[in-house]
C-alpha positions in Angstrom: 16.5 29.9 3.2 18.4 27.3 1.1 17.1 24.3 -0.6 13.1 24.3 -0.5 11.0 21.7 0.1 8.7 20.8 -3.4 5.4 21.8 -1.3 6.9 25.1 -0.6 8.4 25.5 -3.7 4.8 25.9 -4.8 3.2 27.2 -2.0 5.8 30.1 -1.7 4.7 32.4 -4.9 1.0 32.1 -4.1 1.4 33.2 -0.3 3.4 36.3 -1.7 0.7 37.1 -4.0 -1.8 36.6 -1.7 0.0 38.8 0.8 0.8 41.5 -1.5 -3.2 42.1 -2.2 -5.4 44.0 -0.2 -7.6 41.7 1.8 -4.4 40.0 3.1 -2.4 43.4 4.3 -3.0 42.6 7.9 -1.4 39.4 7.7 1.9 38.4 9.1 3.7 35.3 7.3 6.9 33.8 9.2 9.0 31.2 7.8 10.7 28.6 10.1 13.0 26.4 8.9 11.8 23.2 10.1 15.2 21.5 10.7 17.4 24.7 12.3 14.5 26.0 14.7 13.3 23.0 16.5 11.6 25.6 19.5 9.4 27.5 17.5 8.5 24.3 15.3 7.5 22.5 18.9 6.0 25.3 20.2 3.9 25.5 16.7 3.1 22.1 16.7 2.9 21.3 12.7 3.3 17.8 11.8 5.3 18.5 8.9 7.0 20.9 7.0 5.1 23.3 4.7 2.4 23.5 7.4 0.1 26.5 7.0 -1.1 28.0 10.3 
């Protein structure tokens, strides 16, 4: 994904551990790369980058 972002840099290994337990299995985490995919970021909506929705 190249360079990260500090916030993701931390947010990053506590979503993978999070999604790697049980209570989590059913959830879907996609990563958008704020600057290269301006549609799905507008059709989001975050107000910037390392949003969690």
């Amino acid at each position: 994904m190249g360079e990260l972002v500090p916030d993701l840099r931390l947010q990053e290994p506590i979503i993978e551990k999070l999604t790697s337990s049980p209570e989590f299995s059913s959830v879907t985490v996609f990563k958008v790369a704020f600057d290269k995919q301006k549609d799905v970021v507008q059709a989001l909506g975050p107000q910037r980058r390392s949003t969690l929705i």
